[in-house]
N, C-alpha and C positions, 0 to 999 in steps of 0.2 A: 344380543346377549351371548356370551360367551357359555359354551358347551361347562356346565361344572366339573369337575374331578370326581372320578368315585374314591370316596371314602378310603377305600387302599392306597389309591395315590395320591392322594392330598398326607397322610399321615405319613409315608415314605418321604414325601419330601421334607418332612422337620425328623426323619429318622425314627420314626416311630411306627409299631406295628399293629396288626387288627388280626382276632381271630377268623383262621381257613375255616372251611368246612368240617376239615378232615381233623382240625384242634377241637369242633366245639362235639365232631362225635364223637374223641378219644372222650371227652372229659364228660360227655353227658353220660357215655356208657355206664359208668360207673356213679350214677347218681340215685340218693336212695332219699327218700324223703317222705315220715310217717305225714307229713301233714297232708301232702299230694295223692299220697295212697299209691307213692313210686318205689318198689324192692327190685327192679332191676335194669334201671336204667331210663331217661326220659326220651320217649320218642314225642316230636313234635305233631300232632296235629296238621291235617293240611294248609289249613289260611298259616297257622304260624309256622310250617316249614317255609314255606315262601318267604315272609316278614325275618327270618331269621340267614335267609341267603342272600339278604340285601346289602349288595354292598355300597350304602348311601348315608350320606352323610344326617340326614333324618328319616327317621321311618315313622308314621302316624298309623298305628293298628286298632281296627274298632271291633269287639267282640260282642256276641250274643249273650243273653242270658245265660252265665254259669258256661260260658264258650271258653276259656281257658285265657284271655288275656295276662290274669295275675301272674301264670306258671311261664307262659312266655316269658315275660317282664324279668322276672325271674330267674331263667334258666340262661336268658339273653348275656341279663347281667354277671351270673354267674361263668359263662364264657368269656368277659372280657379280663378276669381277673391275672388273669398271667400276664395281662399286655397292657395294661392299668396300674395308675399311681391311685387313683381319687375316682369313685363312683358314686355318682349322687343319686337316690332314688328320691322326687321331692315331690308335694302334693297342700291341697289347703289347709290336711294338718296332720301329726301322726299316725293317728290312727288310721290312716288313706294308704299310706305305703306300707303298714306293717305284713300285709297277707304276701306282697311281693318280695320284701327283705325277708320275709321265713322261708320262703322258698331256695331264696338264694342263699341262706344261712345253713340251710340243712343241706344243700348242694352243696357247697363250702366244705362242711363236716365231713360229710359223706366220700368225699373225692381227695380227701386230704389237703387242700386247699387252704383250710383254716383249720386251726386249736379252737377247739369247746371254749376253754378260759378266754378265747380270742373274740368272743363272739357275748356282744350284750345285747339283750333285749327285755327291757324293763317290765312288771308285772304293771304298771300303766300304761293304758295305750296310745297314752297322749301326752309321751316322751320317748327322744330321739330312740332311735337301735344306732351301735354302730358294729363293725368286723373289722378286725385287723389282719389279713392273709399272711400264709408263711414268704411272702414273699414284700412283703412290706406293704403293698394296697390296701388304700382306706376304703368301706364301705361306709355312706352314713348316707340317715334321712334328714332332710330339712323340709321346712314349714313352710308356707308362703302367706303368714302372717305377715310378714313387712320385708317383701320378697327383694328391698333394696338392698335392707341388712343382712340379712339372713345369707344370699347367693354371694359370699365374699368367699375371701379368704383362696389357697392355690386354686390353680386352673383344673378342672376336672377332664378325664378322658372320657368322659360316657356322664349324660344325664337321661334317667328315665324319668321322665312324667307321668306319675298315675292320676286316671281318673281327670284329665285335661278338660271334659267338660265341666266342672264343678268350678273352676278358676276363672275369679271374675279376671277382667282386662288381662284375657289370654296374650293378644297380639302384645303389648308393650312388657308381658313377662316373657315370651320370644323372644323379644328382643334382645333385654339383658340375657338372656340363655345362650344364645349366638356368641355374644360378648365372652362370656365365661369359657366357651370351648375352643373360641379362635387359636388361643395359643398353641393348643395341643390339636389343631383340626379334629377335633373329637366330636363324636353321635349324640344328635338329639334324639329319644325315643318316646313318643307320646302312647301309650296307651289307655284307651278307657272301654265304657260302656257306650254302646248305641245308644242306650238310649234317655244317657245324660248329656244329650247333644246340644249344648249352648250356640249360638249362631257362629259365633270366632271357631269354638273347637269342628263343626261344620264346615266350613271356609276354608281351614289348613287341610284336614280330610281333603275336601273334593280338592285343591291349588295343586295336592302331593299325587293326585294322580293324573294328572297333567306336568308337561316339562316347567320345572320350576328353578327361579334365582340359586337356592338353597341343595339341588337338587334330591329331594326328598321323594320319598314313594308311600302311597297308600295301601295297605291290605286291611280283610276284612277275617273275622274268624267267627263261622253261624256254629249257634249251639249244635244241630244236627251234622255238621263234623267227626262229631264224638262219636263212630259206630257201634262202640262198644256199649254204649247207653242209647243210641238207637240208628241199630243196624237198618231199617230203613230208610235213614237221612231224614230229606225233606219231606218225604211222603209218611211220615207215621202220623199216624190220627191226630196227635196232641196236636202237630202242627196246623192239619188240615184244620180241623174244629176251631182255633183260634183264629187262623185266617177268614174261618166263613162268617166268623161272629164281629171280631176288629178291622179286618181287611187286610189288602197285602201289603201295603206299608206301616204300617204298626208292628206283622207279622216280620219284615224288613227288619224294622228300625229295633226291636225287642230278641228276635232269635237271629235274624241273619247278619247281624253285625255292618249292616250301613245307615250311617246314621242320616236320619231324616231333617229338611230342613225345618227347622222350629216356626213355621210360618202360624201358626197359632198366640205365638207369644200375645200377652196383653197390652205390651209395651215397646212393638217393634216400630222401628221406626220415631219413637219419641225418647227410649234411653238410650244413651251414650255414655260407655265410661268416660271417656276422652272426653266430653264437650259438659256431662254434668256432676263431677268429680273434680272438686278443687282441695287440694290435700293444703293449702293456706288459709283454710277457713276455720277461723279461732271466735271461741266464745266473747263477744264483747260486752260489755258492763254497763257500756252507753246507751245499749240498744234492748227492747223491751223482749224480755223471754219467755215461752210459753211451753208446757210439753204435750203431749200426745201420746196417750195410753191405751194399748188394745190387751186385756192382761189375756194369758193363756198357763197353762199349767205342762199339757204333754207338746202340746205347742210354743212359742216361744210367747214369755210376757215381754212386751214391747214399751219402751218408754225414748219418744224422740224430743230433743231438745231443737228448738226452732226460732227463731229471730225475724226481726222485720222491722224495718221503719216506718213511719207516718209517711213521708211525704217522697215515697218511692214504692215501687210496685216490687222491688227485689223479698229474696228471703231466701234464709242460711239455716239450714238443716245442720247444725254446729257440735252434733255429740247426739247418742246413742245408746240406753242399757237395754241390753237383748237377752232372756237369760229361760232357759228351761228347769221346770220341779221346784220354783221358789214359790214359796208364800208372798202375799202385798209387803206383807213388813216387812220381808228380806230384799223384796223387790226396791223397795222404798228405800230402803236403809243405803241401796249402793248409790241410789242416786243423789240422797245425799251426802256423799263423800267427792258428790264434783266438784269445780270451782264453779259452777252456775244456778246451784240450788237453791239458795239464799235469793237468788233474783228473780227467780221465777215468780210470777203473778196470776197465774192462769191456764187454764189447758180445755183440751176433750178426754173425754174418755168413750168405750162404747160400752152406751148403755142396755145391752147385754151380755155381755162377754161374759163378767161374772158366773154367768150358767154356768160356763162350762170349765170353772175354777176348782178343784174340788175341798179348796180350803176358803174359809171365812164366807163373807155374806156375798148375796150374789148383786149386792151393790156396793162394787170394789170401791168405791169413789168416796167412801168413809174412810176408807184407810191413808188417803192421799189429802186430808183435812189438817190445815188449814187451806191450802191451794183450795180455789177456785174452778172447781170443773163442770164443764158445760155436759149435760148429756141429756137436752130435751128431744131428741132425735136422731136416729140410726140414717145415713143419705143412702137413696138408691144405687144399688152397685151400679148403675152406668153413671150415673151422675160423680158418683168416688171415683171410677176412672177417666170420665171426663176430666175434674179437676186437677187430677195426678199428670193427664196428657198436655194441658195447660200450662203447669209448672215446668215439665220437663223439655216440651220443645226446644227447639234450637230456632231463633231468630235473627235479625239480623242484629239484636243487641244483646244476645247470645240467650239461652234458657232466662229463666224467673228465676227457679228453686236453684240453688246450689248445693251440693250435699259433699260435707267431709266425707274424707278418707276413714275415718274412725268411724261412719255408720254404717257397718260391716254386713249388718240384717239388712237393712232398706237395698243395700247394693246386689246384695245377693238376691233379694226379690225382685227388683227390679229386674236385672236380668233374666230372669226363667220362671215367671207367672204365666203361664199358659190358660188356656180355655182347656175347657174338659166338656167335650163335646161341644153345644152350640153357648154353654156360660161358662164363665170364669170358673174358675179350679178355687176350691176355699183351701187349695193345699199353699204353703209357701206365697202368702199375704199378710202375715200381720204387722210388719211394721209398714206396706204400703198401705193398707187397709186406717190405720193408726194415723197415717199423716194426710191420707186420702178425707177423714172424717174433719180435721183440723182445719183443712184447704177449703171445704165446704161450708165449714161454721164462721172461717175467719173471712171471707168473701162472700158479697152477694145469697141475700136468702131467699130471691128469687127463685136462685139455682139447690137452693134446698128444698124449697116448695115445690120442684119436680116441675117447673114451667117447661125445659131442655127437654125437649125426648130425644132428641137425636143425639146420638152420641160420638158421634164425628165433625161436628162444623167446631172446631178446636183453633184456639185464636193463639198463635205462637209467640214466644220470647215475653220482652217488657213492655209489649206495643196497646193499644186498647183492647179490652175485653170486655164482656160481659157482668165480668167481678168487680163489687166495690168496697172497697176497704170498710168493713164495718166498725 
C-alpha cells in the first residue's frame, strides 16, 4: 500500500490550499463567541489542539461528556473558510449540526469573515443554516435523510460529520463522502460522542489510529481536559466516584472520549445494514398485510407494515409510521394515508403498552377497529429476541426478514439496542419490540408458550426452523 499524501500535498497538487498553523491562530485570536462563553479568543483544548494540527486527509475525534467536540468542529471549520469554496457540516438531521454551525457562525461574525445578513439560521431547528463568507464560501448543513440525494450538488472542500455514531450504514455513507471530496482532495472530519459509539463509527475510530488507505488519524478529547472546570483533571472526585461505581470503561467510554466497543448490542452479529436492508422492497397488493403496533407517547408510537406469503418462509417489513406525542387517532390517521391501509387484514399489538399512553384508554386496540388485533399475550423478552435473531440472520439464502429503507425506527434500533447491565435496555425498542411480538404470534406457539429457554440455538436465513406458519 502506497504511503498516502498528507493533506497539504495532495491539495497542492490540484493547486489548492489548507489552513497553516499560524492562519488558524491569526484568525482564532480574534474569535468571540456568546454561545461558547469565548470574549477573547479560542484556545483549543489539549486532545483538540492535536486534532486540529492534523495534517490528514481525515481525522475522526471522540469527545467526553461536554469535552468540547462541537467548538472544535466548529472552530475547525471555521479555519478552513479563507481556503474553501463549499463546507458541509452534515448529520441524521438538523438539529445534530446546529450547536457546531453556531460556533462557526459566531466565529464568522466575530473575525469579520461573514456579514450578520450573511449568516441564516432558522428559528427551527430542523431546517437547514447556511453562511455566505465575504469571500464567497458556502457554509450549509445537510441531512442524511436520503444521504444519496441530499450529498450532491459542487464538490466540497471540507465535510464535518457530527455525531458519526447516530448514522445508520456509516461505512457506505463514507463512501459517497470520499466521492464528493475527491475532486477537491478535501477533509473528512468525523466528530462525535464516545459514547454514542455504534460499531461502524468504533471501527473508523480504532482503522484511523493505525496507518490507514485514507490516511486518517484518531484523537480523543476527555472532559477532564478542561482545567478550568477542573483543575484536577482525571483525579477529581466526580471522576473517581463514577469510576468506582460504573468502572473504568464506562468512565473511558462517557468522560475520556474512547469510545467503547459496543459488544453488548442485542443484535450483534445478526443485524446487518448491508445484508438486511433492501431499499427495493415495495408494498405488494398480492401479498397478505399485517401491522405491528407497540403505541408509546414520550417514546415512539410504532406502527410496522409487514408482508408474507403462504408457501414461503420469506417476509417484507415493507413501510413504517414511527411518530412521538401523537394520539391513536393521529397515529392511525397517518397510516391511513398509505397505499397499503386498505389491505391490511390483521396485526399485534402489545397488550400493555396503552399504560403508558397518556391519552385515550389503556386498550389502544379500539382505536385501530375494524383491524383485527391479536393481543392475548405479551412473549418473553428472550423469546422476542429470539425470534427478531431468527429473522435477521444471514444464511446461505440470505436473512427471512427483509426490511425497507423507509423503516427508519426498526433500522435505528436495530443497530444500537444494547443490554443495560445483564437485560436488555427498554430504551430504544419499540419498533423491534413491535415486530418482535408479531414474529412470535405469526410463528410457532410452541415458542410463545415459552418451551425455548435458551436463547441462543438460533436457526438462520430461510432454512428449517422451529417456526410454523400459523
Amino acid at each position: 500500500m502506497d504511503k498516502p499524501l498528507l493533506l497539504s500535498q495532495a491539495r497542492a497538487e490540484v493547486g489548492l490550499k489548507t489552513p497553516s498553523s499560524e492562519a488558524r491562530t491569526l484568525i482564532w485570536n480574534r474569535v468571540q463567541s456568546s454561545t461558547a462563553g469565548i470574549r477573547n479568543g479560542y484556545s483549543p483544548l489539549a486532545g483538540a489542539r492535536e486534532a486540529h494540527r492534523a495534517d490528514a486527509r481525515g481525522v475522526a475525534l471522540s469527545g467526553g461528556w461536554r469535552g468540547g467536540k462541537s467548538l472544535y468542529s466548529g472552530m475547525e471549520g471555521l479555519a478552513w473558510i479563507p481556503y474553501a469554496q463549499l463546507i458541509w457540516l452534515i448529520a441524521v438531521d438538523y438539529d445534530t449540526t446546529r450547536q457546531e454551525f453556531t460556533y462557526l457562525a459566531e466565529g464568522a461574525i466575530s473575525t469579520g469573515l461573514a456579514l450578520p445578513q450573511n449568516v441564516h439560521i432558522p428559528m427551527n431547528r430542523y431546517q437547514p443554516c447556511t453562511l455566505r463568507a465575504i469571500n464567497g464560501c458556502i457554509v450549509e448543513t445537510r441531512t442524511l435523510s436520503d444521504f444519496r440525494k441530499a450529498l450532491t450538488a459542487k464538490p466540497p472542500d471540507l465535510i464535518i460529520v457530527c455525531e458519526p455514531g447516530l448514522i445508520d450504514n456509516l461505512t457506505q455513507v463514507m463512501e459517497l463522502l470520499w466521492g464528493r471530496v475527491s475532486e477537491k482532495r478535501g477533509c473528512i472530519i468525523l466528530a462525535g460522542t464516545s459514547d454514542e459509539s455504534s460499531e461502524e463509527w468504533y471501527q473508523i475510530w480504532e482503522g484511523w489510529n493505525h496507518a490507514s488507505p485514507e490516511g486518517g488519524k484518531s484523537f480523543s478529547i476527555a472532559t477532564w481536559d478542561n482545567a478550568y472546570r477542573f483543575p484536577k483533571g482525571q483525579e477529581e472526585r466526580e471522576f473517581k466516584i463514577y469510576e468506582e461505581k460504573y468502572g473504568h470503561d464506562a468512565l473511558m467510554a462517557h468522560y475520556g472520549g474512547i469510545p467503547s466497543v459496543p459488544s453488548n448490542l442485542i443484535l450483534k452479529g445478526y443485524w446487518s445494514h448491508e445484508v438486511n436492508v433492501d431499499s427495493s422492497i415495495e408494498f405488494d397488493k398480492s401479498k397478505p398485510i399485517e401491522i405491528a403496533i407497540d403505541p408509546g407517547y414520550d417514546s415512539h408510537y410504532v406502527v410496522e407494515a409487514i408482508q408474507w406469503e403462504y408457501n414461503s418462509p420469506r417476509i417484507w417489513m415493507v413501510d413504517e409510521v414511527a411518530e412521538r406525542g401523537l394520539t391513536h387517532d393521529e397515529v392511525r390517521a397517518l397510516c391511513e394515508a398509505r397505499p397499503w391501509w386498505r389491505y391490511v387484514t390483521g396485526g399485534v399489538i402489545d397488550p400493555y403498552a396503552g399504560e403508558n399512553h397518556p391519552f385515550g384508554s389503556i386498550m389502544p386496540v379500539y382505536y385501530w377497529e375494524p383491524v383485527r388485533l391479536r393481543l392475548d399475550y405479551r412473549p418473553r423478552v428472550p423469546t422476542t429476541i429470539q425470534s427478531l435473531k431468527e429473522a435477521l440472520a444471514d444464511g446461505k439464502d440470505g436473512p427471512r426478514m427483509g426490511v425497507s429503507d423507509r423503516c427508519i425506527r426498526f433500522i435505528y434500533e436495530a443497530a444500537r439496542w444494547r443490554k443495560d447491565g445483564m437485560n436488555p435496555s427498554k430504551k430504544k425498542c419499540d419498533a423491534l419490540k413491535a415486530t418482535g411480538y408479531w414474529l412470535v404470534d405469526h410463528f410457532g406457539q410452541e415458542r410463545a408458550l415459552g418451551v425455548h429457554d435458551e436463547e441462543d440455538n438460533v436457526v438462520i436465513g430461510g432454512g428449517p426452523s422451529d417456526f410454523e406458519m400459523v
